[in-house]
PALOKE-876338 format. One record per residue (C-alpha): x, y, z. Coordinates in steps of 0.2 Angstrom, whole numbers, plus 5000, padded with zeros to 4 digits. Layout:
BEGIN
XYZ/...
***
This chain:
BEGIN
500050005000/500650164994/500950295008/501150485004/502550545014/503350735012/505550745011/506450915007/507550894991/508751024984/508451114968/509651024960/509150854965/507450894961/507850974946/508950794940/507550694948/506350774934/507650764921/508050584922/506050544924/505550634909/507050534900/506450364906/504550404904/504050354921/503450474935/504450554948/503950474961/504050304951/505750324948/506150394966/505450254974/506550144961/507950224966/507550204986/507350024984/508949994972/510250104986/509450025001/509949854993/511549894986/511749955005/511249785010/512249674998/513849784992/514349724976/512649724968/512149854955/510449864945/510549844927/509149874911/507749994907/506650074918/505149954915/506449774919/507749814930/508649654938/510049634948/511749594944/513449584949/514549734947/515649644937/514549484933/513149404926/511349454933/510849364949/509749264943/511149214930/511949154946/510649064955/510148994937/511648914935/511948854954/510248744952/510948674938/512548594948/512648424960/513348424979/513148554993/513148744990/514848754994/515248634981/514048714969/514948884975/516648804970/516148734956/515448894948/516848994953/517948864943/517048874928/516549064927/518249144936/517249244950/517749244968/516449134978/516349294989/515449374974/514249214974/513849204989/513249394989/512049364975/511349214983/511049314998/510349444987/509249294980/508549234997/508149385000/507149404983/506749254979/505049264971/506049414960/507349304954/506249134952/505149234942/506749294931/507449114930/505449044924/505249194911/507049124904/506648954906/504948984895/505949084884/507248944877/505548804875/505148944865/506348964854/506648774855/505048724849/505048884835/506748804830/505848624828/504448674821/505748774805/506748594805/504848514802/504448644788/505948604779/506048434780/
***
């Protein structure tokens, strides 16, 4: 539930805050609360950034795959999360203490990043079945 609450803002913040709406084409106080929620999680799990448009934000590594990217890919792997930890750091060159940060980002969002990891899920039947169904039509 939406709550109207009153803060004191600079000229200049204000006047940025306008800019930067008016260039994403979302309302000031849709992209104030965006911003709110993306510092106070960044606070929470140094080493996380938010990547993408306005409308499909996701969180990511600063210098790494997306979160759900992560979590996707840890799901996939066999033995404990420490193994799966090692294992993913092996194969992709990024410190576990990297991992482990966006798998606690992950618990802490998990509906957010399921829903990410279904969409792309969804999205490779897809384009599987779009490429069988070509193969079927030229054959």
């Amino acid at each position: 539930m939406a709550r109207s609450t009153s803060f004191r803002i600079s000229d200049q913040v204000k006047r940025a805050l306008d800019t930067r709406a008016a260039h994403e084409g979302v309302s000031v106080t849709a992209l104030l609360e965006s911003l709110v929620v993306e510092g106070v999680d960044q606070r929470d799990f140094p080493g996380i950034v938010f990547r993408g448009p306005a409308h499909d934000r996701r969180a990511a590594l600063a210098a790494g795959p997306d979160v759900w990217e992560v979590v996707s890919r840890l799901q996939e792997l066999d033995g404990s999360e420490e193994h799966r930890i090692a294992t993913f750091s092996a194969e992709s060159e990024l410190h576990p203490r990297l991992i482990r940060i966006a798998v606690d980002y992950a618990a802490e969002h998990a509906e957010q990043i399921h829903s990410r990891i279904d969409r792309n899920r969804d999205l490779i039947a897809r384009s599987r079945r779009a490429v069988a169904e070509r193969e079927a039509l030229l054959t």
